[in-house]
C-alpha positions as CSV (number, residue, x, y, z in Angstrom):
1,X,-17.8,-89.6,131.5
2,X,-18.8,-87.2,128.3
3,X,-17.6,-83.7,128.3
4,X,-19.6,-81.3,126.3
5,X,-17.3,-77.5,125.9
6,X,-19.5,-74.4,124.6
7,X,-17.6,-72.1,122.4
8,X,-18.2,-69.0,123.5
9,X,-17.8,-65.6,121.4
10,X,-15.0,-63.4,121.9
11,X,-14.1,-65.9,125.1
12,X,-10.7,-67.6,124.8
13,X,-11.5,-70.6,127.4
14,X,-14.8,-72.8,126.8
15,X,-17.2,-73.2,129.3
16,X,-18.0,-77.3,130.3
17,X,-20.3,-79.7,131.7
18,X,-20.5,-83.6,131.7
19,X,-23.0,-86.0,131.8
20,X,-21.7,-89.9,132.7
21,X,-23.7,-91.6,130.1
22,X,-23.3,-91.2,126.0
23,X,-27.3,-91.1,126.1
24,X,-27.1,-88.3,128.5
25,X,-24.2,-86.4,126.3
26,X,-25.6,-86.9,123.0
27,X,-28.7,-85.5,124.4
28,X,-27.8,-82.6,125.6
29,X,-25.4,-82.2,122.5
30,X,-28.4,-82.1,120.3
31,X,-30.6,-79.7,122.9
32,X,-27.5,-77.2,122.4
33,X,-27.1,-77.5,118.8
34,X,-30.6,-76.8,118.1
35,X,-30.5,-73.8,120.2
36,X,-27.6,-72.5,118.1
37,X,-29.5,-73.7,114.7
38,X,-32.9,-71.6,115.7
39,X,-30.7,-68.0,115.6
40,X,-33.3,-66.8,118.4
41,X,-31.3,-65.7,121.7
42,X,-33.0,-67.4,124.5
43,X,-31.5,-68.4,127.5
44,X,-29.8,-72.0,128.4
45,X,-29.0,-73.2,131.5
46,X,-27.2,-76.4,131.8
47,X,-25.9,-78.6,135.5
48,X,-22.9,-80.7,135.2
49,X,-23.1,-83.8,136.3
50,X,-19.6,-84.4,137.4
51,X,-19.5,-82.0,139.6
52,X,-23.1,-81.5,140.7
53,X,-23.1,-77.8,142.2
54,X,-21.7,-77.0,138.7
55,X,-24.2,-75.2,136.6
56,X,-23.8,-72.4,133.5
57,X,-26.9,-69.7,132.0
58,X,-25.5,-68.9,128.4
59,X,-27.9,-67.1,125.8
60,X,-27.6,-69.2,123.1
61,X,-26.3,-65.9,120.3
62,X,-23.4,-66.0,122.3
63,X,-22.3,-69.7,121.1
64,X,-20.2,-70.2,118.3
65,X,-19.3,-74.1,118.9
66,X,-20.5,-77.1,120.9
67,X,-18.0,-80.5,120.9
68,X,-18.4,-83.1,122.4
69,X,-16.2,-85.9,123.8
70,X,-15.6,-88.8,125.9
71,X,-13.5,-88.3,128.2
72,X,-10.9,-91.1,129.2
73,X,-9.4,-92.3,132.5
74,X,-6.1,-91.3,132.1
75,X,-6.8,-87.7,131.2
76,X,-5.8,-85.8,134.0
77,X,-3.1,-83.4,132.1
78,X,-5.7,-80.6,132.0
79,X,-5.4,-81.0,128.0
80,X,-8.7,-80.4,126.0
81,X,-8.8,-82.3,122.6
82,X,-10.4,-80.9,119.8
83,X,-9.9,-77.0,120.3
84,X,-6.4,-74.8,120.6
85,X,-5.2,-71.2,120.5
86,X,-2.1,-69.8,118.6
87,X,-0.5,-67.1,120.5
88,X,1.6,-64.4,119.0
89,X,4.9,-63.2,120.2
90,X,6.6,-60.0,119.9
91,X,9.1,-60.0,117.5
C-alpha cells in the first residue's frame, strides 16, 4: 500500500489517500504535482483506495506539499515519515 499526504496551508495535520499499487501512487503523485506546478486554483478531488468511502476536494492553491510513500506492514504506530511539527513550550 502507497500513501500519498497533501500539505495543506496553514493546516497542521495532512490530508491522505492510498492507492495499493506503486503504478497507481506514482500516478496520482504526478496528477497532484502538476496541479501545484500550473499555479491556477482548480479543484481536485481524490478517493482513497484503502478505505474506499474515503474521498477529499482540495483546490489545488491551498497545497503547499505532496509526499509520497510506501507504506510497510508493520506500521501501525500512527507515525508519518517524512513530515514533523516542533512545538513550543512556555517558558
Amino acid at each position: 500500500m502507497y500513501d500519498i499526504d497533501l500539505i495543506v496551508k496553514s493546516t497542521p495535520v495532512p490530508l491522505s489517500i492510498q492507492r495499493k499499487s506503486e503504478e497507481d501512487a506514482k500516478a496520482v503523485f504526478a496528477q497532484i504535482q502538476s496541479a501545484i506546478e500550473s499555479g491556477e486554483p482548480k479543484l481536485l478531488v481524490l478517493t482513497c483506495e484503502g478505505k474506499t468511502e474515503k474521498q477529499v476536494a482540495i483546490v489545488t492553491s491551498e497545497l503547499s506539499a505532496v509526499q509520497l510513500s510506501q507504506k510497510s506492514a508493520g506500521a501501525g504506530d500512527g507515525k508519518r515519515t517524512g513530515f514533523f511539527s516542533i512545538v513550543a513550550g512556555d517558558e
